[in-house]
ZAVEX-179646 format. One line per 8 residues: number of its first residue (from 1); for each residue z, y, x negated of C-alpha. Coordinates in Angstrom, 1 decimal, always signed. Example, Ala and Ser with C-alpha at 12.3 -4.5 7.8 and 13.67 -1.06 7.14 Angstrom:
<sites>
1	+7.8 -4.5 -12.3 ~ +7.1 -1.1 -13.7
</sites>
This chain:
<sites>
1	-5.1 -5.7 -7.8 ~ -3.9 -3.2 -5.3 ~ -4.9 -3.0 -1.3 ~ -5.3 +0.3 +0.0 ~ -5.3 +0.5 +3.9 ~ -6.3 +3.9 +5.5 ~ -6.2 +3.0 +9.3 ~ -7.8 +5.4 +11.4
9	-7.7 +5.7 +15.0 ~ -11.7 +4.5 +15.4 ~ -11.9 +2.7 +11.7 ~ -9.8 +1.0 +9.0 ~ -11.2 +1.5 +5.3 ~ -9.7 -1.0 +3.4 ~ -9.9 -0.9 -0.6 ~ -9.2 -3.1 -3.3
17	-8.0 -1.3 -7.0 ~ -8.1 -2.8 -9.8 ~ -6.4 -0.6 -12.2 ~ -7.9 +2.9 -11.8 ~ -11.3 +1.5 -10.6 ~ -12.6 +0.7 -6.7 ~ -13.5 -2.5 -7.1 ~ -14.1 -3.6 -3.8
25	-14.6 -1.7 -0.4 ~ -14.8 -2.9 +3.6 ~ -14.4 -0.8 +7.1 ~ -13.5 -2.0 +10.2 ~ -13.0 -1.7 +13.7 ~ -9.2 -0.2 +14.3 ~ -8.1 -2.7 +17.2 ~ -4.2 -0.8 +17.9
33	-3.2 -4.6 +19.4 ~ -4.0 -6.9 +16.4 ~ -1.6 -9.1 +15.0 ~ -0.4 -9.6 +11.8 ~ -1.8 -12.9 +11.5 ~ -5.0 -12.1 +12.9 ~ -5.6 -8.9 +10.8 ~ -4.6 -11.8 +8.0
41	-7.7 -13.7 +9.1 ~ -9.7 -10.4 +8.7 ~ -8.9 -9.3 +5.6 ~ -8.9 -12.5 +4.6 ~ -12.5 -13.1 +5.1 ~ -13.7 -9.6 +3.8 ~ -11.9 -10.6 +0.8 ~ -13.8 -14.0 +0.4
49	-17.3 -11.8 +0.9 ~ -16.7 -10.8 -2.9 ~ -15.3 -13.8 -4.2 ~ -11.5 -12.7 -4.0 ~ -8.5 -14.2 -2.2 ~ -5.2 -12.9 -1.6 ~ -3.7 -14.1 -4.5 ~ -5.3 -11.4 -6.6
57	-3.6 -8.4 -4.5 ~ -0.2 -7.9 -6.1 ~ +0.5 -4.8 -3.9 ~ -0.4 -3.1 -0.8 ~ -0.2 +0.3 +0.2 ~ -1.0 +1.6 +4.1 ~ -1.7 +5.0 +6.1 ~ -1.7 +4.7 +9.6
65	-2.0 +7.2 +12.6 ~ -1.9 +4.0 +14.5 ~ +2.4 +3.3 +14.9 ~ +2.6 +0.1 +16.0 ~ -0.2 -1.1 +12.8 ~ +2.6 -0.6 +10.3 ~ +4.6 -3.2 +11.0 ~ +2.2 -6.0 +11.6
73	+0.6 -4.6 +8.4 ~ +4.4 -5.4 +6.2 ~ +4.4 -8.7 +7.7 ~ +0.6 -9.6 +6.6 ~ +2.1 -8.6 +3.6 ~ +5.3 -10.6 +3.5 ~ +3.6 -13.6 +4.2 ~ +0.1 -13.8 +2.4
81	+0.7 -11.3 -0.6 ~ +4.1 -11.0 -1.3 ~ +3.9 -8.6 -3.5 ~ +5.4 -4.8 -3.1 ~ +4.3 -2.8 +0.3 ~ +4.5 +0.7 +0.8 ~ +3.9 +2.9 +3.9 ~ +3.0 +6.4 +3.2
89	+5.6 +8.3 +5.2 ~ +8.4 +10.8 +4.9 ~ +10.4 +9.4 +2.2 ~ +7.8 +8.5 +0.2 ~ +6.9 +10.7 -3.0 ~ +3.5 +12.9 -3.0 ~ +3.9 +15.5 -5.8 ~ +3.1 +17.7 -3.0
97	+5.4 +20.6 -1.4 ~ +4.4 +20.4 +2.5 ~ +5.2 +23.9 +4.0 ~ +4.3 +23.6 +7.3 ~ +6.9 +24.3 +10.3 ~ +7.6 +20.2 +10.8 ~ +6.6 +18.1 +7.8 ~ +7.3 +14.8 +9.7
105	+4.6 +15.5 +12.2 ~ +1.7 +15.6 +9.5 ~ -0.7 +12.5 +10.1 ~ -0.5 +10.1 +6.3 ~ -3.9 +10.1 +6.5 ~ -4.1 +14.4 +6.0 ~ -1.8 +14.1 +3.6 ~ -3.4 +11.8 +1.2
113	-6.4 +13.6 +1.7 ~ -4.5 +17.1 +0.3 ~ -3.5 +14.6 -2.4 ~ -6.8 +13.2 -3.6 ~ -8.5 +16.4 -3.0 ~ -5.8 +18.3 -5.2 ~ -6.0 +15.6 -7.8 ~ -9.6 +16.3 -8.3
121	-10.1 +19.8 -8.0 ~ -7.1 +20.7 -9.6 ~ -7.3 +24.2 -7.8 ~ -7.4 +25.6 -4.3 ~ -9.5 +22.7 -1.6 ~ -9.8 +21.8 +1.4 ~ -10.5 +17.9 +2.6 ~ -13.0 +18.1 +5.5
129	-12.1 +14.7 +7.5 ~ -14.9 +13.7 +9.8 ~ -13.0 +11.9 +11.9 ~ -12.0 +10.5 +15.0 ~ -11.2 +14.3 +15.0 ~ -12.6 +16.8 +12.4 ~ -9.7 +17.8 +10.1 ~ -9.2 +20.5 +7.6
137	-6.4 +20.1 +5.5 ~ -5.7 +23.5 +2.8 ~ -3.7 +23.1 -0.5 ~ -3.1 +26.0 -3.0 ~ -4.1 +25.9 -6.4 ~ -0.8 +25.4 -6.9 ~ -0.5 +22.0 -5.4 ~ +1.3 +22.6 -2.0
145	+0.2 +21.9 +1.5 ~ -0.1 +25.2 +3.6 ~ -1.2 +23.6 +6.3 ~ -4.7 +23.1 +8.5 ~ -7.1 +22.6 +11.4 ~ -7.8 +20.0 +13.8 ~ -10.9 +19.6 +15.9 ~ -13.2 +17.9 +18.3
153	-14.5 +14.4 +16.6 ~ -18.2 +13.9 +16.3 ~ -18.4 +10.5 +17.9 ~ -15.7 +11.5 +20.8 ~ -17.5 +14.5 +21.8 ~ -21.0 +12.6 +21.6 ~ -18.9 +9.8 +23.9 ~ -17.7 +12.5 +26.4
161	-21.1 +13.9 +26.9 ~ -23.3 +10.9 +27.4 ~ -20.2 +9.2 +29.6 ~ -20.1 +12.8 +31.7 ~ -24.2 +12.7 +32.3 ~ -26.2 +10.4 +34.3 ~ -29.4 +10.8 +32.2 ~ -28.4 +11.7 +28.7
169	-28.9 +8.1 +25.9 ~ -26.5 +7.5 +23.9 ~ -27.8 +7.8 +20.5 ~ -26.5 +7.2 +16.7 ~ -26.1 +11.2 +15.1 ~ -28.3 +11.2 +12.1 ~ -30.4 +14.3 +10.0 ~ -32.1 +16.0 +12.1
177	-35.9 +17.0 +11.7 ~ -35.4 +20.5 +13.0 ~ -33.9 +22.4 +15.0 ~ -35.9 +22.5 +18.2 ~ -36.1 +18.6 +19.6 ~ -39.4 +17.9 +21.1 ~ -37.1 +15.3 +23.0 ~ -34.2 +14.4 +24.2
185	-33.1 +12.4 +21.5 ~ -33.9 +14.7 +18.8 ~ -32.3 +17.8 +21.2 ~ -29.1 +15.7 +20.8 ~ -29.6 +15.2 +17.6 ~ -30.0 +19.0 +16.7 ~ -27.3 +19.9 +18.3 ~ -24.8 +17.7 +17.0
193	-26.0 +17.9 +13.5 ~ -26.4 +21.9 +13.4 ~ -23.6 +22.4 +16.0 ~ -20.7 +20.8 +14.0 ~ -22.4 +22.2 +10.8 ~ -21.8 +25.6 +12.4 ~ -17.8 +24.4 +13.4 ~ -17.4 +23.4 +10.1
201	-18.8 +26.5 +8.5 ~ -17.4 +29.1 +10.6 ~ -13.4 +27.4 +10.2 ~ -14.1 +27.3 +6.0 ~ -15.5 +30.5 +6.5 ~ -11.6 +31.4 +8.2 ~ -9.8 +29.7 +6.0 ~ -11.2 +31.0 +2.8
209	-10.6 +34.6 +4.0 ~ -6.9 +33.6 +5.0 ~ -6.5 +32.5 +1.4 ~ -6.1 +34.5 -2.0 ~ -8.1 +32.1 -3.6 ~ -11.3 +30.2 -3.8 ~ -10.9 +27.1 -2.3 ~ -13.5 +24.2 -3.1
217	-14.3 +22.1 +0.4 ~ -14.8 +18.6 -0.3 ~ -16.1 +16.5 +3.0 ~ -15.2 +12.8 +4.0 ~ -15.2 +10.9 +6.3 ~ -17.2 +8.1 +8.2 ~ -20.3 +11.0 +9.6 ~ -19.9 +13.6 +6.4
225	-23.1 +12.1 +4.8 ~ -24.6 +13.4 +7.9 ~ -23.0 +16.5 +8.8 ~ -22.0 +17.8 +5.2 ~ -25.8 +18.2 +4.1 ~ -26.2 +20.4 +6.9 ~ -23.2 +22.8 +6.1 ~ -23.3 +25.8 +3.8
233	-19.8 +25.6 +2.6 ~ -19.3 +22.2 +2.0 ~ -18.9 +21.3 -2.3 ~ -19.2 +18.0 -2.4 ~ -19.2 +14.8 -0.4 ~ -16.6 +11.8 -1.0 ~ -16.3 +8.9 +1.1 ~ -13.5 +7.0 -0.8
241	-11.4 +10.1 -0.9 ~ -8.8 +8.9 +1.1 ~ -8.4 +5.3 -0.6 ~ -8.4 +7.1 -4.0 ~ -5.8 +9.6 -2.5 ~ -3.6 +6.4 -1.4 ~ -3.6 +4.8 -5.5 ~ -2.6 +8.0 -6.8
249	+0.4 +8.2 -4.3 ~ +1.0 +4.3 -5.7 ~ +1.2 +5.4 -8.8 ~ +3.7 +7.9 -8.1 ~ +5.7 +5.2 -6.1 ~ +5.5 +2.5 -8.5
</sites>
């Protein structure tokens, strides 16, 4: 089996292949001072909740906007799978022409998101990340990478306004009933729901007019299942886009 590792800044999605297929699928909490040996106790357990040990991973392959995760990641690796590891970085192959002004600065995680979204359109897209921040990331039909937009997270800018106010709750962002809250909770709710529907909108809105095609937007992320419904431009939702973005730049790897 392969292990997939997309570590985010908030939450690492970790995901187990066997062949083609998902088997197996856990998130948690991105901790940017773990160990090697204590992320092995972690993954070890989530692998134990479905019956599976680390001698059914052969291989391991990890995205990280978090630096200093990579190595402790090789040596979990090294010591308790011993199989091949690969780190999705600069040298490693995509099948994707990047032409933006620094390709070395592009975060893994928005590239294998262009990948997987390419892959599966197979025409113009754009991945919609929903984030620690809310990223856009535009390929041409052609394949290549043209380039994107990053923007205020959901969960940081709900954090920012309930730790800048003395009175405000801090609440979970879910559906909406309507626009106009009778409360304060459902005010909060409205306007996070319909407010970064109306961010995401009006940037797809940009992009697709920048283009000479018809992109297809395809949403993921930990809070798309929420936001995404509430979007006009949004084509789909796809919560394992990244994971299935990391096997496909495996394959070409292997």
């Amino acid at each position: 089996m392969l292990l997939a590792v997309d570590i985010g800044n908030t939450q690492t999605h970790v995901g187990a292949f066997d062949g083609d297929d998902l088997a197996h699928d856990w998130r948690l909490a991105t901790d940017p001072h773990v160990t090697s040996d204590e992320l092995a106790a972690v993954l070890a357990n989530l692998l134990g909740l479905d019956g599976l040990a680390y001698s059914a991973i052969d291989a391991a392959i990890v995205s990280t906007v978090v630096p200093q995760l990579g190595p402790e990641y090789r040596r979990l690796c090294e010591r308790h799978i011993g199989g091949t590891f690969l780190k999705v970085g600069p040298n490693v192959k995509t099948g994707m022409p990047i032409l933006v002004d620094n390709p070395h600065e592009l975060g893994a995680d928005r590239l294998v998101n262009a990948v997987a979204s390419h892959a599966k359109i197979k025409g113009a897209c754009v991945s919609v990340d929903f984030g620690t921040s809310t990223n856009f990331d535009v390929v041409s039909g052609a394949g290549e990478y043209l380039g994107g937009v990053i923007g205020p997270g959901v969960e940081i800018s709900l954090e920012a306004l309930t730790n800048r106010t003395a009175k405000l709750p801090r609440i979970d962002v879910s559906s909406p009933q309507g626009a106009i809250g009778r409360n304060t909770v459902a005010a909060i709710q409205s306007g996070f729901a319909y407010g970064f529907a109306g961010l995401v909108d009006g940037i797809n809105r940009r992009l697709t007019a920048e283009l000479d095609e018809d992109p297809r937007f395809i949403a993921t992320g930990g809070l798309a299942a929420t936001i995404a419904p509430q979007c006009e431009t949004i084509d789909e939702v796809d919560p394992l886009l990244t994971l299935r973005g990391l096997r496909l730049i495996w394959e070409l790897n292997a």
